[in-house]
matplotlib code that plots the C-alpha trace (Angstrom):
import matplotlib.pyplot as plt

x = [221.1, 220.8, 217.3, 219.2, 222.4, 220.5, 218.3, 219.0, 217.7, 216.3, 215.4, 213.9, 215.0, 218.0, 219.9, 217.3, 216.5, 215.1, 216.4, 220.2, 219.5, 217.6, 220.8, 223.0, 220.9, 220.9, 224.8, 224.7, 222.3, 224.9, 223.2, 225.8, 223.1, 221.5, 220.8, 219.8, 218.6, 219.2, 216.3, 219.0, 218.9, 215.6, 212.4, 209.9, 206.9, 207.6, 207.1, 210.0, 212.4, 211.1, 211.2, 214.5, 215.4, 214.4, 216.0, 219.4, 218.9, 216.3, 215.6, 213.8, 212.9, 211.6, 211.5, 210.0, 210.6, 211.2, 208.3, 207.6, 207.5, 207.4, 205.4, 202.7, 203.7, 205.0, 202.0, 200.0, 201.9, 202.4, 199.5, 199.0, 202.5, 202.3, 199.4, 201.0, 204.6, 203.7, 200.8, 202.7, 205.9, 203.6, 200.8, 203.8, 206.7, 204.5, 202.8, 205.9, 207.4, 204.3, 205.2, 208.8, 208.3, 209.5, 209.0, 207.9, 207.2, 207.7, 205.2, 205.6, 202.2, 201.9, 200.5, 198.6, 196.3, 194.5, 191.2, 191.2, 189.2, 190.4, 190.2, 193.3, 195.4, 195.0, 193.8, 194.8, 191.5, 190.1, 191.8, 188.7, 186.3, 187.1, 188.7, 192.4, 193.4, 192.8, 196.4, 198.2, 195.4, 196.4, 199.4, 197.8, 195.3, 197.9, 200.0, 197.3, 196.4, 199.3, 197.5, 194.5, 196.7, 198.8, 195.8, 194.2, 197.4, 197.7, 193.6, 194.1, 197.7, 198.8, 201.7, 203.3, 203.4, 202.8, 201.9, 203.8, 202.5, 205.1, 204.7, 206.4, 210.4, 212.9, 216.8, 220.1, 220.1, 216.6, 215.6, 216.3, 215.4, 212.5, 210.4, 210.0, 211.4, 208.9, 207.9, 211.2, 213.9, 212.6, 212.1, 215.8, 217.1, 215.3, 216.1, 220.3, 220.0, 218.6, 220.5, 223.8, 222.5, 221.2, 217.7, 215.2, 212.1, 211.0, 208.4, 205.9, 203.2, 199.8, 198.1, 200.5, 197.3, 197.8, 200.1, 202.1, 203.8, 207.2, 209.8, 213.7, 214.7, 217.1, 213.9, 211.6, 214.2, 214.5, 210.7, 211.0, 212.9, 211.5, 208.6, 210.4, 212.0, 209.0, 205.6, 203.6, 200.3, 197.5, 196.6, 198.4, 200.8, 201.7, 205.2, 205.3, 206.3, 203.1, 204.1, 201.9, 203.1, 201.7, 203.7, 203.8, 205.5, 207.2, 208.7, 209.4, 211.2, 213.6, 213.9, 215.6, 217.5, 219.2, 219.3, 217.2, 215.4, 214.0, 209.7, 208.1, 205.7, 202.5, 201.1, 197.9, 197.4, 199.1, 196.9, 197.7, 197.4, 195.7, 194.3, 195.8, 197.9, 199.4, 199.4, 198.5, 201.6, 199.7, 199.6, 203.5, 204.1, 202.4, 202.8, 206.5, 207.8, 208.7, 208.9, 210.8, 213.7, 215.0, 212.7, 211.9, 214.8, 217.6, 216.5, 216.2, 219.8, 221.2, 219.2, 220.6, 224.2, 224.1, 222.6, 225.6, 228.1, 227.0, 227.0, 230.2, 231.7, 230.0, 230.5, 227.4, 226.7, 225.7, 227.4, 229.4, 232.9]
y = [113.5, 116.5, 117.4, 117.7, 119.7, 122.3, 122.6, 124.0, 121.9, 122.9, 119.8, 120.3, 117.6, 116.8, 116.0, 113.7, 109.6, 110.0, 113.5, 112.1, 109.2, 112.0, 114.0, 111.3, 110.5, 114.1, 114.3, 110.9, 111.9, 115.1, 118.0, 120.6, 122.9, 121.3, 123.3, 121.6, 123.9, 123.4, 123.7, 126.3, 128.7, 128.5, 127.3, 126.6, 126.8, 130.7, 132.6, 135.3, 132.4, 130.6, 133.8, 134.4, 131.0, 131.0, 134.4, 132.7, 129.8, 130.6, 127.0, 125.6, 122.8, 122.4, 119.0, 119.3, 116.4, 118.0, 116.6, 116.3, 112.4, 109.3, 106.1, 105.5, 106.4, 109.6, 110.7, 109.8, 111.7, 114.9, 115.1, 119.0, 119.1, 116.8, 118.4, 122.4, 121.7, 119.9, 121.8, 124.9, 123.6, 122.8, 125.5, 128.1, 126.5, 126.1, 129.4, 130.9, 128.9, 129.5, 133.6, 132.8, 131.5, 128.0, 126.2, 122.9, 121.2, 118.4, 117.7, 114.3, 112.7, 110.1, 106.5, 107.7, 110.1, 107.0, 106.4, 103.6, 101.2, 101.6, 98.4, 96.8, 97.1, 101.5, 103.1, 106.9, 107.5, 106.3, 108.9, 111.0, 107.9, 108.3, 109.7, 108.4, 105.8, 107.9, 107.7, 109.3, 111.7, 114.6, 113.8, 112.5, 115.2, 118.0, 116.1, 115.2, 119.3, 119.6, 117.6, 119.9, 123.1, 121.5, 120.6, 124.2, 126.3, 124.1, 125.0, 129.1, 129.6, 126.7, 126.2, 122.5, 121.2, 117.2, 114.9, 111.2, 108.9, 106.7, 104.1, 103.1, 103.8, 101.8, 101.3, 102.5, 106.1, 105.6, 106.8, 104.0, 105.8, 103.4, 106.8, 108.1, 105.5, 103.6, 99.5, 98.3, 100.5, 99.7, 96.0, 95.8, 97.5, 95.8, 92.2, 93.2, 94.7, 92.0, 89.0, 90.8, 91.4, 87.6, 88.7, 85.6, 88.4, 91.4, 93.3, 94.3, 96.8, 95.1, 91.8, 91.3, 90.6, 94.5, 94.7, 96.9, 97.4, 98.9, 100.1, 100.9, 104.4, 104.2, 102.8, 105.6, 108.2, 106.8, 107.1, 110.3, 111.4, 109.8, 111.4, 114.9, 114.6, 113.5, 113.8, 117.0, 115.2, 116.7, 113.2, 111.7, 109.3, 106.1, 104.9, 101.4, 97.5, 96.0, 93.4, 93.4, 91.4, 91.0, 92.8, 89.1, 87.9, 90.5, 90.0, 86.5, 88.2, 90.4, 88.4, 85.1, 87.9, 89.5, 85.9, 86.8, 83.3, 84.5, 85.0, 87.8, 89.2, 91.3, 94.4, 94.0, 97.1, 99.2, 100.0, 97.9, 101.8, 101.3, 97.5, 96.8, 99.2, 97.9, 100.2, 99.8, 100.8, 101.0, 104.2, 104.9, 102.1, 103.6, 107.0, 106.4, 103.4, 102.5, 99.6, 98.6, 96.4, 95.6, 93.1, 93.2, 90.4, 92.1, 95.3, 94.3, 92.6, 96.0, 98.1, 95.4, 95.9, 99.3, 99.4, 97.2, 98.5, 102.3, 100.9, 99.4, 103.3, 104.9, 102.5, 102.1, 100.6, 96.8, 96.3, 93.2, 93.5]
z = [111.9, 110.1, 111.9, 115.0, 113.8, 113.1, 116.5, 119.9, 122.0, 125.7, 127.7, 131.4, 133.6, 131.6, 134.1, 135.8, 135.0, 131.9, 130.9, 131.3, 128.9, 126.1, 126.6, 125.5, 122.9, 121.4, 121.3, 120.0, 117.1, 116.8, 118.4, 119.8, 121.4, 124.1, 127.3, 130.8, 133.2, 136.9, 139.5, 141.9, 138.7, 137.5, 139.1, 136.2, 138.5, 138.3, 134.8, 135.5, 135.7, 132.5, 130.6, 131.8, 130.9, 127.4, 126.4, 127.7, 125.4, 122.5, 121.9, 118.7, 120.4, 124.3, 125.4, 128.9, 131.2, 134.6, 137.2, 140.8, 140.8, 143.1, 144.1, 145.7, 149.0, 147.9, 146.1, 148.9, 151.4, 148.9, 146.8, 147.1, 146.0, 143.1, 141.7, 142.0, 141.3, 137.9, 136.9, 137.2, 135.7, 132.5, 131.9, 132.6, 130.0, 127.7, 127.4, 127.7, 124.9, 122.2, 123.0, 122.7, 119.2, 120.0, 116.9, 118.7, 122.5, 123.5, 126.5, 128.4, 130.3, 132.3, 132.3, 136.2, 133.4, 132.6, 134.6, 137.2, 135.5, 131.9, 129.7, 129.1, 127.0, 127.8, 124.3, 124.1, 123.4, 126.7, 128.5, 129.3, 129.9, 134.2, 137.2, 137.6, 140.5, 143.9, 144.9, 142.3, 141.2, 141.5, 140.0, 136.8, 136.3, 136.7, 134.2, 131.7, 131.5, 129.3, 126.8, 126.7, 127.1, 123.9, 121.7, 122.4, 121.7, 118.4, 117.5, 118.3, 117.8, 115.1, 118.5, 117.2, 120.9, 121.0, 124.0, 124.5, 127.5, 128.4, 130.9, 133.8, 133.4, 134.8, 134.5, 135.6, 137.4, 138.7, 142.4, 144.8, 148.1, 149.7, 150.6, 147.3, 144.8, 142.6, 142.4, 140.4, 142.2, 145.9, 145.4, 143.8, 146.9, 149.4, 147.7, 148.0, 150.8, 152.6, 150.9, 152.0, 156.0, 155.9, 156.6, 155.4, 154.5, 152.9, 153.0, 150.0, 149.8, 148.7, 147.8, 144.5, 142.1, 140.5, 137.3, 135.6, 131.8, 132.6, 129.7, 129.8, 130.2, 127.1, 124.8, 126.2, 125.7, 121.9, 121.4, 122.7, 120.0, 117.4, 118.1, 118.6, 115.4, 112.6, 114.7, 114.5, 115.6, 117.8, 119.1, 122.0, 121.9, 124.2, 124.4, 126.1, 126.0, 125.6, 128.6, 131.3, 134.5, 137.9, 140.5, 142.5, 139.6, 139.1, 142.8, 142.0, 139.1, 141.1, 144.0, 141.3, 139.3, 143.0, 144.0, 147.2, 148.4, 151.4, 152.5, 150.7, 152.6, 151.3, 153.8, 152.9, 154.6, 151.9, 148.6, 145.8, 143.3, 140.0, 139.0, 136.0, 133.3, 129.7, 126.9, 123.5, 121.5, 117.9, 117.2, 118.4, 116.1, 113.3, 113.4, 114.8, 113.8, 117.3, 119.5, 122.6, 122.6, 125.7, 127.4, 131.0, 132.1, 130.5, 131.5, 135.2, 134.8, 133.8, 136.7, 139.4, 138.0, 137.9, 141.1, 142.7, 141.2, 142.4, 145.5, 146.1, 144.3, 147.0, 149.9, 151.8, 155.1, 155.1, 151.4, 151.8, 149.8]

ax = plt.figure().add_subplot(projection="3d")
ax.plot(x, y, z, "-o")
ax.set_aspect("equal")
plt.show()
């Protein structure tokens, strides 16, 4: 507690998914300095506004989650965008932080880094050993340059900036708009959605036979600062369940817990994205003493609750009282 008294904190994308749930944790850990900055007021893909930024607040720490993100369909459709707004974002922050005389960085990756074929369960040393999944590329690649950037500022400079890879995030206050929401959020919408209208199908990108490793926002935001507060490690670190799951079962998942008992069914037109993804968790197990807590089940029951109940607040069309 007392590490975090004593730090300002400035956390890009604070007041996003994850960001909102690091937040919380900071004030719950007792840090009374915490600054979110908003996208209207400063645009971190432009070095005057990050400068500006960081003599407002003089942070000792920078945790920098702000990204361009989305599914597959987003990536697809956006790819130049992907690749410029979040290599920018990065190389920029954190340059501008080591000349700032931040004392530490916080730089978050991406599972999409990993190449496309990497043997399961994903080792953080296997990062380099392909080319990422086509889809979500660019994506990937611009996010895994904040790993190189970090590990060369630490060699030249001695600049204390680490690198955590979570997996997929899921959980309350995710993105459930269908064009740019991810698996979890879109399938929980379409499942309600079409239970209340009395439709008998819905309609799934891909075969089903890919799988995934998905963790709670609130357990990714803990690992997150774990790792803030006691590593100072060049290596990278990945922060994950260590569940895999099929995204057919994980369907058949959703569709029981939304109580949907309609026809899924699978346009096997759309890509299916990478194979297979599950992390090993070792090292942030080792070197942070972390491991997930909330399992898939209750984590899903949560995100459809939250879900429903934002729903009814706000009153949308086809919501049946």
């Amino acid at each position: 507690m007392s590490f975090w008294r004593k730090k300002r904190i400035l956390v890009t994308g604070g007041s996003g998914f994850l960001g909102s749930f690091v937040v919380e944790k900071l004030r719950e850990k007792g840090c009374e300095e915490i600054w979110v900055p908003r996208s209207q007021e400063f645009d971190l893909r432009q070095v005057e506004s990050i400068r500006r930024l960081l003599n407002e607040t003089r942070p000792n720490v920078v945790i920098h989650l702000a990204a361009r993100v989305g599914g597959i369909g987003a990536n697809r459709a956006h790819p130049a965008e992907f690749f410029y707004d979040n290599l920018t974002m990065g190389v920029h922050l954190m340059h501008e932080s080591w000349r700032a005389g931040v004392e530490k960085f916080v730089a978050i990756g991406t599972v999409c880094s990993y190449p496309k074929f990497t043997p399961v369960p994903f080792k953080e040393e296997d990062l380099w050993n392909g080319y990422p999944e086509e889809t979500n590329a660019p994506y990937g690649l611009a996010k895994k340059m904040l790993l190189v950037q970090a590990q060369a500022y630490r060699k030249q400079y001695g600049f204390n900036a680490i690198y955590l890879i979570p997996v997929n995030l899921y959980g309350p206050r995710d993105n459930f708009d269908l064009e740019t929401s991810h698996v979890i959020p879109a399938l929980i919408r379409k499942c309600l959605e079409a239970k209340e209208r009395g439709q008998r199908q819905v309609e799934v990108w891909g075969t089903g036979s890919a799988t995934r490793e998905f963790l709670y926002v609130e357990d990714a935001a803990e690992g997150i600062l774990l790792a803030t507060e006691i590593y100072d490690g060049a290596e990278p670190v990945n922060l994950g369940s260590g569940h895999e799951i099929s995204i057919k079962e994980l369907v058949s998942l959703i569709a029981r817990l939304t109580e949907f008992s309609g026809e899924i069914l699978w346009d096997v037109t759309k890509p299916d994205g990478q194979p297979r993804r599950c992390l090993d968790t070792g090292r942030a197990e080792k070197y942070l003493g972390f491991k997930a807590k909330v399992s898939l089940e209750e984590g899903l029951r949560r995100t459809i609750d939250w879900y429903k109940e934002k729903r009814r607040a706000l009153a949308l069309p086809g919501l049946c009282p």
